[in-house]
N, C-alpha and C positions, 0 to 999 in steps of 0.2 A: 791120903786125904784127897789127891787131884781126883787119883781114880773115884771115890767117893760121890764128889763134885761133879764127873761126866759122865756117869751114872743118873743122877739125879738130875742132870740137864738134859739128860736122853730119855728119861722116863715121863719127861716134866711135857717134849716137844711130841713124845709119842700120844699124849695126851691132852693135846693144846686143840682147838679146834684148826679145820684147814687156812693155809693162807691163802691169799689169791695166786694162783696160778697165771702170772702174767705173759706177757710174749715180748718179742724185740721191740713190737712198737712202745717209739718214743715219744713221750709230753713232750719234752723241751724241743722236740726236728720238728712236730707239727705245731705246734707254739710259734717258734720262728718261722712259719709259711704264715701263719695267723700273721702277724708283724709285719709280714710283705702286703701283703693283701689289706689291710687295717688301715694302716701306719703309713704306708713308703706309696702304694697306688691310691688307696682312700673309698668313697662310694664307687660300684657299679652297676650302675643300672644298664639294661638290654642292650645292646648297640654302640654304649659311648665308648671314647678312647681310654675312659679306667678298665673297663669290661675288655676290652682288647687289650691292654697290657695284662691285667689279669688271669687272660686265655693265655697267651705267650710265653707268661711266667710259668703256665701249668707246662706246657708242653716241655720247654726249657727243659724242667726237673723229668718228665716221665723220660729223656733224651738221656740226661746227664747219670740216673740213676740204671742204663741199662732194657729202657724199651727197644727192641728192632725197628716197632714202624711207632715214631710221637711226631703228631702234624694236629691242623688247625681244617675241622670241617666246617666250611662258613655257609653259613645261616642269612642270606639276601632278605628272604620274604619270612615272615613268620604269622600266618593266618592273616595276612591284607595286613599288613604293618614292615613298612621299610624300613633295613636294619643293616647293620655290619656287625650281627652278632655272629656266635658260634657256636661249637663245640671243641673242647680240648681233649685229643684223642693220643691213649698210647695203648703199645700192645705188647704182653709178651710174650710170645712163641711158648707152645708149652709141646706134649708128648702125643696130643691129641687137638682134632681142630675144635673139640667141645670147648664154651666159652665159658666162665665164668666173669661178670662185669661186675664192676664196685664203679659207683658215682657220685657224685653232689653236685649241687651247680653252685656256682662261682658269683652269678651276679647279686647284686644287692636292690631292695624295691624300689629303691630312689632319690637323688642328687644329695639328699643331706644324710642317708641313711649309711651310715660305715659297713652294716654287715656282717658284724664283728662274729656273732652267733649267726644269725637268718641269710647268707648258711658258707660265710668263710667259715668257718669251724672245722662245714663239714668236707669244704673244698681242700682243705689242710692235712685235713685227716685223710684224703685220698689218696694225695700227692705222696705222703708219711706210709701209706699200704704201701706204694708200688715202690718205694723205696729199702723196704723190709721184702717182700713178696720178691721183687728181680737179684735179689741176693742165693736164692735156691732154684733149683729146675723143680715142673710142677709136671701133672700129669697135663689138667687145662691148659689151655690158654687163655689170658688173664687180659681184658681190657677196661681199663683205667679211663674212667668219661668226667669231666666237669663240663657241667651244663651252662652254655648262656641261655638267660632268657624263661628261667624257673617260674619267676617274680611279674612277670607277662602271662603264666598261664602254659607252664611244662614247653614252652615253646621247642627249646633246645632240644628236651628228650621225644619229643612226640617227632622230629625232623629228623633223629637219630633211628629213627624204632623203623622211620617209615623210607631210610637213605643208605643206612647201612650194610654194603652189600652182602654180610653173613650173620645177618639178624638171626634166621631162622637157626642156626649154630650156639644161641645163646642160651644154657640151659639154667642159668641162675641171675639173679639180678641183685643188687648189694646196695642197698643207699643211706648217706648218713646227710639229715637235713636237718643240723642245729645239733650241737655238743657241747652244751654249757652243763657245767658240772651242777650248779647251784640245786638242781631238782631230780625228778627221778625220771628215768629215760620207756620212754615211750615207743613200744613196738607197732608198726603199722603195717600192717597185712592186706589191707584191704584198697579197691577202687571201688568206682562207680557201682551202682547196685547190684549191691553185695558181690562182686566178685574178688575172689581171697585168696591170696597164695595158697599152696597147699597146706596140708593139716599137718606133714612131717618139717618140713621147714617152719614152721613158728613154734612146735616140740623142742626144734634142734634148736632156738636162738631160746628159750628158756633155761634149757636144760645146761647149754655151757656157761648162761650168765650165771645161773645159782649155784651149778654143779662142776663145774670146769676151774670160773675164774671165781668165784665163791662170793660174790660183790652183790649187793643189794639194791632192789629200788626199777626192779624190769617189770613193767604195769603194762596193763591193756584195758582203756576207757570203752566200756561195754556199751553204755549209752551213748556217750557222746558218737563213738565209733558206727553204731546203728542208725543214729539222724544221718551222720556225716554220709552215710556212705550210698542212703535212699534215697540219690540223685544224678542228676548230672553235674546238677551246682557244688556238688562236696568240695570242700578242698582237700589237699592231698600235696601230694611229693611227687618227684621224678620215678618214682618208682612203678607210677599208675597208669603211665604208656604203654610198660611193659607187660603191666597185667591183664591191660587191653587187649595187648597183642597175643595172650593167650601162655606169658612166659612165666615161670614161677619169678618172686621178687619180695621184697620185704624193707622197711623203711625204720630205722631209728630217728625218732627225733626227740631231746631233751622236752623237758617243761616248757610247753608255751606259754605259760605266767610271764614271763621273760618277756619285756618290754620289745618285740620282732615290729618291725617298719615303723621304727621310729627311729631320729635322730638318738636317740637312749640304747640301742643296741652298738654298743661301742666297745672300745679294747676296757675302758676302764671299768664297764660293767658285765664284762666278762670271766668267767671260771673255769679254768683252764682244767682243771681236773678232768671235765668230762669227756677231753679228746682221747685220752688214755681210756676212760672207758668204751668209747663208744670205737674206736680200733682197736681194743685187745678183743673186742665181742664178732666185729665181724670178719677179722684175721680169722679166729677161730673160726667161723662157720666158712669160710675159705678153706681154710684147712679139713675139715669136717667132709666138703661135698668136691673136695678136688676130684676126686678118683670118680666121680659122679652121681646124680640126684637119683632118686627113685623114682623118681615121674616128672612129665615137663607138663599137668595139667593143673590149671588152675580148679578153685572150687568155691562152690557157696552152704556157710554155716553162721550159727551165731556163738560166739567167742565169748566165754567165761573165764577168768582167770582166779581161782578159787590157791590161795596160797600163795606158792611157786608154781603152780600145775596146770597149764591151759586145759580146759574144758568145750570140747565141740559138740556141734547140736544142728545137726541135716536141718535144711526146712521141711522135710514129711514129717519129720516126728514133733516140729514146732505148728504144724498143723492139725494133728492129734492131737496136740493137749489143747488148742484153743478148742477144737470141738468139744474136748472132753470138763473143760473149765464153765463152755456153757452148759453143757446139760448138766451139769454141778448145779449153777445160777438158776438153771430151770427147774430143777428138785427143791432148790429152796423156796422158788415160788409156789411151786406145788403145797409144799408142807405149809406155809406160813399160810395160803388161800386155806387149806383146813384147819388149821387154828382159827383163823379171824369166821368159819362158820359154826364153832364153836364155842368163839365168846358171846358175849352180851355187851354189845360196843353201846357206848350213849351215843346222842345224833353227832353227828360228828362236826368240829368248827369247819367253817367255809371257807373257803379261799387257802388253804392252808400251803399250799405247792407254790403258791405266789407268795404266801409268805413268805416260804424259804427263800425264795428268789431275792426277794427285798432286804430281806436278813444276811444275804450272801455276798450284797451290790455294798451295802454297808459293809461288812464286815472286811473284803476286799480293798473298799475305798480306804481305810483307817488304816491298812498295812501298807499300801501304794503312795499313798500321801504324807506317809508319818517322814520321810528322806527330805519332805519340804521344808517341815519345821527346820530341823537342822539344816537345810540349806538356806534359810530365809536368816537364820542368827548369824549362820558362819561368813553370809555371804557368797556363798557358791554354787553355783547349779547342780553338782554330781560331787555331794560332800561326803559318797560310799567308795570311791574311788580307788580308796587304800585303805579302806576301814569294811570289805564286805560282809565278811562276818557281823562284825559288830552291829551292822543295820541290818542284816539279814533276824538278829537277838530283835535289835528295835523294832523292826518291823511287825516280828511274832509278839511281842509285847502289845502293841499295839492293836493287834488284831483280837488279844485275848480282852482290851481294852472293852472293843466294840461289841464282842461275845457276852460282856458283862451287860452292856447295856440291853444288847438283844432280849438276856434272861429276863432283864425288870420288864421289857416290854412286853414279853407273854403272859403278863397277866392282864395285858389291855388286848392282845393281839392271841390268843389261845389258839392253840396247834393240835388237829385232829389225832387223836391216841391209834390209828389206822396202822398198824409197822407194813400190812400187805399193797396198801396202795402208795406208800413211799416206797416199800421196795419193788415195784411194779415200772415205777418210774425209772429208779436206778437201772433197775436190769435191762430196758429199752433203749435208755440213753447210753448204759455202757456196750450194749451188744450193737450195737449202729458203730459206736465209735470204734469199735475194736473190728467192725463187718469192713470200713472204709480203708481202714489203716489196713488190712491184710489185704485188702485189694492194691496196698501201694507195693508190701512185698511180708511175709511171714513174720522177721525180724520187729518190725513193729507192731503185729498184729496180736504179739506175744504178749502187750503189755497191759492192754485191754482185756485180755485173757487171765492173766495173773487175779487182776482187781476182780473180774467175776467169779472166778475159786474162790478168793478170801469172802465176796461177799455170801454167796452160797455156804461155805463152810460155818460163818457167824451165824445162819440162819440156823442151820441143821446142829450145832453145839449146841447143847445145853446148860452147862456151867457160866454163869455169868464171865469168871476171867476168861476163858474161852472167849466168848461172844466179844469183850474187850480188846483181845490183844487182833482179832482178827479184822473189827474194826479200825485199830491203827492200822493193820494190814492191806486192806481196800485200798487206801489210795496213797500207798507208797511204792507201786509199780508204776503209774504212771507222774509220781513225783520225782521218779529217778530219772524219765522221762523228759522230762519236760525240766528240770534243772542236772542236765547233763555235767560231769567233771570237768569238763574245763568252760563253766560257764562265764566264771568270770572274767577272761580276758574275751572275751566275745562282749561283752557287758561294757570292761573296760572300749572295746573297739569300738563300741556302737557310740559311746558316748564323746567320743573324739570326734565324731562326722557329724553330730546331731547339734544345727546352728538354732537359730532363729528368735527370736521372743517369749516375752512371756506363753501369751496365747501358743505357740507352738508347744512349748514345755507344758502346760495342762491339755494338750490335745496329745501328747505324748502317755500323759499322765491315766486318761480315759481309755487310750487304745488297750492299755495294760489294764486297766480294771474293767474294760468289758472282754478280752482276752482269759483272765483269770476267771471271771465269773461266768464265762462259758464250759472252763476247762472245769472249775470246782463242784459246777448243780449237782452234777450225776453223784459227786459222795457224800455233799452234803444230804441229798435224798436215801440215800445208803446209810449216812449215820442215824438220821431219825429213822429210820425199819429198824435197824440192827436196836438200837435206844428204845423203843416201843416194845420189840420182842422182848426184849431182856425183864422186862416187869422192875428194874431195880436201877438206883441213879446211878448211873457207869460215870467215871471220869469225877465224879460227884457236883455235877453239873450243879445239881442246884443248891449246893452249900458253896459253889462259886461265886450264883449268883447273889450272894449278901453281899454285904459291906467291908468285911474283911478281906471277902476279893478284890473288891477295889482297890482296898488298901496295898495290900502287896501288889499287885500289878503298876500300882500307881507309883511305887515306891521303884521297883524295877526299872516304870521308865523314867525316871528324876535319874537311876545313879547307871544308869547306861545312858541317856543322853548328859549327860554331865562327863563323859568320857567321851563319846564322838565327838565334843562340843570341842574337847581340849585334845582330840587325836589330830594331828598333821593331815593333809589331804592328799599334798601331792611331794614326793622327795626325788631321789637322783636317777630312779629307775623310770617312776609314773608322774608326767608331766603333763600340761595343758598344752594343745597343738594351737597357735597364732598362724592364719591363713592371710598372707598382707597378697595382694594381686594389683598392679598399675596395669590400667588398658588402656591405648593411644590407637587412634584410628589414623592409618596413615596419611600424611598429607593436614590434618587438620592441628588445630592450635591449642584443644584442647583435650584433657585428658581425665581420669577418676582413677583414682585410690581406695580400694575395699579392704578394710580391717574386719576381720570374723575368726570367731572361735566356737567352739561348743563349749565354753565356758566364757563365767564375765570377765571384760575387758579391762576392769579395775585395776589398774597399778600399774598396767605399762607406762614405762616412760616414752615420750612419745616427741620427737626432733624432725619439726620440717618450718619449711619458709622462714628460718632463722627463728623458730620460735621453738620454746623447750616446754614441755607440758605434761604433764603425769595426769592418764584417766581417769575419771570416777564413775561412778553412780553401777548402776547392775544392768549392762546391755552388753550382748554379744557382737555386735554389730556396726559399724560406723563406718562411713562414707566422706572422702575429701576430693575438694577439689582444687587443684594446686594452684594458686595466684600465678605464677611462672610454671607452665608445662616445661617438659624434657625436651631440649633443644639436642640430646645426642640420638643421631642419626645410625641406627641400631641395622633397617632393614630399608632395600632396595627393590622395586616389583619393574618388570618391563616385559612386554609379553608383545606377539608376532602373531597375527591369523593369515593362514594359506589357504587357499582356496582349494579341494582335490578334485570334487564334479559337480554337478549342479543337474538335477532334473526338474524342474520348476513345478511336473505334474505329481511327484513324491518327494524327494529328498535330498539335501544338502549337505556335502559330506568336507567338512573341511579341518584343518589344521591347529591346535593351540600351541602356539608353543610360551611355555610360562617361566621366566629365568627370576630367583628368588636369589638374591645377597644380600648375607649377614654379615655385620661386624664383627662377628665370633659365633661360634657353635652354639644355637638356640638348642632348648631340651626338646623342643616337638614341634612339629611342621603340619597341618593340615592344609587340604584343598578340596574342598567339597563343589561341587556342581549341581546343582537342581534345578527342575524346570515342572511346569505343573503338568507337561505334557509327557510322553514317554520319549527316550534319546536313548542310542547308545555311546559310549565310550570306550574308549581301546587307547593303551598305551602300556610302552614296556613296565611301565610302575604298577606293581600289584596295588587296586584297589580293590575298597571294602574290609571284612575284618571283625573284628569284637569290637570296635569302640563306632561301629555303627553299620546298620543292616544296607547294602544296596539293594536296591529297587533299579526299577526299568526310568524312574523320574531320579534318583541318585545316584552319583558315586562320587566316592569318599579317598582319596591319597593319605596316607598317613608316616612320618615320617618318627622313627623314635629311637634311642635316644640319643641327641648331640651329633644329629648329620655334618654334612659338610657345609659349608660356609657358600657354598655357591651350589644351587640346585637347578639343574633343567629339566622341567616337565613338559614332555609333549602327549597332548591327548589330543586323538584326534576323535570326531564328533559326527555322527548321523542326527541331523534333524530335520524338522520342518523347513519350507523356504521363510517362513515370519517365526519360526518359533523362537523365543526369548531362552535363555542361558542364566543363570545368578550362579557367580563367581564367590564363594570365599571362602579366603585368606587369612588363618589364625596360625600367628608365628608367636611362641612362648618357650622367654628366656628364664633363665632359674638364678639371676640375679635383677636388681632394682633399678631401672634408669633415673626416676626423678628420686632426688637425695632424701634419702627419708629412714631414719634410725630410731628402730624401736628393742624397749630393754625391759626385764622383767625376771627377777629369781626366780627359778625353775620354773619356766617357761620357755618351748622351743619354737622359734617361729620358720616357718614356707612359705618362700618369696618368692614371685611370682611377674614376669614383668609379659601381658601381650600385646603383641601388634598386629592389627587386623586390617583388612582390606576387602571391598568388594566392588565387582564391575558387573555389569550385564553383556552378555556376549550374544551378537545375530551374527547370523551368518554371512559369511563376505561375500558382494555381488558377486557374480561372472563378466570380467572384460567383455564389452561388445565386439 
């Protein structure tokens, strides 16, 4: 009988599908660096002392677990932004000086942001390689990077890429940026326009996720990917230094649905599963390319991922099929021009191309506007927040609302039976728009191209379902376009920044519906030619337009607005951001307090000048002014001018010296100088930077984040003998000086305290 039994349990596994093929890395080792980094250091943003214990701790472990050389390369200047960030560097010796790097950077966006995913994760999961990886001799040599300074703009790796004295030794580049389990993990190949890791390395990180370690869920967002990467503005990973610099490199990062720079990225919204994933995928392509790559050149393609199977596509051959997509669109025009001198058309109605237009601004406005309703009941400005589906349903509801009305109108408003001069239109407007976009690069030119095949093809079918489905066809290339895969947390993003009033929220509201009705004319002109050819009601338009359509549509939106009405808007993950900010001008008595959100103010509780008050009404916005200013003395200003030369007939060159003390670590230090004249300045402080352009009349000190407590600036100054100087002084701390406690269920508020200052600076005489 036993034997029996192991028989049938051996026949049973020889027939089981595969399991996953795992490796030494462990969840629970990088789990617990998570906890360090989370839990025990807290937020790190660029520069502070959480970021620097958090560089320390990386090194500590690349030491403890076996690197030869683990130190701290520090990072002073980071593009005109003073810092004491870094990089945490370990290394291990391998059989060859070829390098293979694995990275993530370590810091977090900002003082209340933990981290937790965006991208301790994937700092954990480094630390967890090199601790697995220095257990074996390799053929490479393996350097282990946590990035300060990500969350600033690659700062740490573009300092690495460009510091590193055996950069040019580095033939692979490894990065994990976010490893939260809860979604599916996201390969990233790509930088700035279009350039892509090679074609074999994103093969290889496929081929071991489904075929190696046999796990589901490795995607690659083809659109969104294609916007993202048709700039210089894309954003990206630490991985896109490197592929600047010419070096192959590839980038996992989880679902960014995942609530990333907010206080909401925490340990407790965290899923730990995905660090195992995301280091057993790129252990194995370590192991994969130890012995070496096939090439150290990058490339540019457009990326389909069709199954498990990545799919590439040169841009020559994406520039033959746009040409071959228009002369498609132009054979349709052809054919349809000889049809229409073939029929016997009646005079045809006037205006008809306007009408579309008018039919199109309506029908727009009733999809864009329908999010009001429901926010005017629920009380909330962005009541899609957690429900985008559901009002993405309402929306189309609504639009098929306005459709309905459209049709009763056409019997006041009659539409010329012409399919060649609507589709005369479409084909001019869609061949312009796909002529611009291919001028920006191939990739998007391709989409444009798509929608003119489909619409030439509906021309040239003759089968009514034909003619139908190629019509849904048209303008589903550039709707893939234009509502990219990860739209919604961009959606979500935008609606956390967006303050203001009413009036702001309807000029918000118009931007989008004259946006949409730019992007939509060209198919609505597409659909009436495709609709006129067909001789037959496609879609069955006009047994819509009765009253039974009403009826159901109507009925659709009662019991899907009767469910958004009663859906939650915001829970433990997506919360409303509360911006509270106190500004005190140094030296004076008084002060202001700004409460603002992109959502209404309604329900915070709300505690100052001894008085307790819970918000109402529907405003984002609210302004105090404290009967008792803040009498704690936060910041100290005392400043020194030396004289250096003087020429009375050019120029006066003299000294600032500017000493700043804080009562504690402020989060960011500016000092900007202007003068309407041109000057120069010089000083050991990198100015200028990303958070503002210098000019020959500018320059900009920027300090971030959590300097020291006592700052000396000397700049010294080329100007005029009369030329005038404006001084200022914006020092902001990331707690509250005047007492002021505000509360509110799932709601996270950003508190803000500045101090500001300003003097005029002349130049100091010359001793007689």
């Amino acid at each position: 009988m036993q034997r029996i039994i192991l028989c049938l349990l051996i026949s049973i596994a020889a027939f089981s599908p595969a399991v996953a093929q795992g490796t030494a890395f462990s969840q629970d080792s990088a789990y617990a660096n998570l906890d360090v980094l989370v839990n025990k250091i807290g937020p790190r943003p660029m520069g502070s002392p959480a970021e620097a214990k958090a560089l320390a701790f990386a090194v500590e472990r690349f030491k403890a677990y076996g690197c030869q050389e683990a130190y701290l390369m520090p990072m002073k200047d980071a593009a005109g932004v003073n810092t004491t960030s870094g990089i945490a560097v370990g290394i291990l010796k391998g059989r060859s000086s070829r390098i293979i790097l694995i990275g993530g950077h370590i810091d977090s966006e900002g003082p209340e942001v933990p981290g937790a995913n965006d991208d301790g994760s994937g700092a954990a999961s480094v630390i967890e390689l090199a601790r697995v990886i220095c257990k074996s001799e390799h053929q490479s040599t393996v350097v282990f990077c946590c990035w300060g300074g990500e969350e600033e703009g690659l700062r740490g790796s573009e300092y690495f890429v460009a510091h590193f004295p055996e950069i040019d030794s580095v033939a692979l580049m490894l990065q994990i940026d976010m490893a939260d389990g809860a979604g599916d993990l996201e390969a990233d190949p790509d930088s700035k326009f279009q350039v892509s890791a090679p074609r074999w390395l994103v093969e290889a990180a496929f081929d071991i996720f489904y075929n190696d370690l046999h796990d589901e869920g490795l995607v690659y967002p083809t659109q969104e990917a294609t916007i993202n990467s048709s700039s210089a503005q894309g954003s990206g990973s630490d991985h896109m230094s490197f592929l600047d610099r010419g070096i192959p490199a590839i980038d996992f990062t989880s679902d960014i649905s995942y609530p990333i720079h907010t206080p909401l990225d925490n340990w407790a919204n965290f899923t730990p599963s995905g660090l195992k994933r995301s280091g057993d995928l790129v252990f194995k392509l370590f192991e994969r390319f130890d012995g070496g790559v096939p090439s150290h050149e990058t490339e540019k393609y457009w990326l389909v991922v069709l199954g498990h199977r990545p799919l590439f596509f040169s841009h020559g051959p994406l520039r033959v099929f746009a040409v071959l997509a228009f002369l498609v669109a132009a054979t349709g025009l052809f054919v349809l021009r000889r049809r229409r001198a073939g029929e016997n058309l009646q005079k045809p109605a006037r205006w008809s191309a306007l009408k579309l237009l008018l039919f199109t601004i309506i029908i727009q406005s009733f999809i864009w506007l329908s999010e009001d309703i429901i926010g005017i009941i629920k009380a909330y400005r962005y009541p899609w927040v957690n429900n985008w589906a559901g009002f993405v349903v309402f929306g189309i509801l609504f639009g098929l609302l306005a459709l309905w009305l459209v049709l009763r109108a056409l019997k006041y408003m009659p539409l010329s039976g012409d399919a060649y001069a609507y589709y005369l239109r479409a084909f001019i407007l869609m061949t312009l728009g796909g002529a611009l976009l291919s001028l920006v690069n191939a990739e998007l030119g391709l989409y444009p191209a798509f929608s003119l095949l489909f619409l030439g093809l509906a021309v040239l079918a003759r089968p009514p379902v034909l003619k139908a489905l190629f019509a849904l066809l048209v303008p589903y290339p550039a709707i893939r376009l234009l509502f990219p895969e990860y739209l919604t947390i961009y959606q979500r993003l935008l609606a956390s920044i967006q303050g203001g009033g009413f009036g702001r929220s309807i000029a918000i509201d118009l931007w989008y519906i004259f946006m949409y009705v730019i992007f939509s004319i060209p198919f609505v002109y597409a659909f009436a030619a495709i609709y006129r050819d067909s001789k037959v009601d496609l879609f069955w338009l006009r047994r819509f337009g009765h009253w039974p359509g009403l009826a159901l549509t109507g009925v659709g939106i009662v019991i899907v607005g009767i469910i958004l009405i009663n859906a939650p808007v915001y829970d433990a993950l997506w919360q409303p951001a509360v911006r509270v900010t106190q500004t005190y001008r140094l030296g004076a008595d008084t002060g202001r307090v700004v409460i603002s959100s992109s959502e209404f103010l309604r329900g915070i509780k709300l505690t100052y000048d001894g008085r307790d008050t819970t918000l109402g009404g529907r405003f984002s916005f609210m302004e105090l002014h404290p009967a008792h200013p803040s009498t704690v003395s936060w910041l100290r200003v005392s400043s020194r001018d030396s004289l250096q030369s003087s020429d009375s007939d050019t120029t006066t060159v003299f000294t600032r010296h500017l000493k700043l003390h804080s009562a504690f670590r402020p989060l960011l230090v500016t000092v900007e100088y202007r003068s309407r004249e041109p000057f120069t300045a010089r000083s050991p402080w990198v100015s200028g930077g990303s958070r503002a352009r210098n000019t020959d009349r500018l320059a900009l000190y920027t300090w971030y984040a959590f300097p020291d407590t006592a700052l000396d600036i000397p700049v010294t100054f080329a100007v005029k003998d009369t030329q005038k100087i404006t001084e200022a002084i914006e020092v902001t701390y990331d707690s509250l000086a005047y007492p002021l406690r505000l509360d509110k269920p799932l709601t996270y508020f950003r508190k803000r305290c500045v101090i500001d200052a300003t003097d005029t600076l002349l130049a100091p005489r010359k001793d007689p």
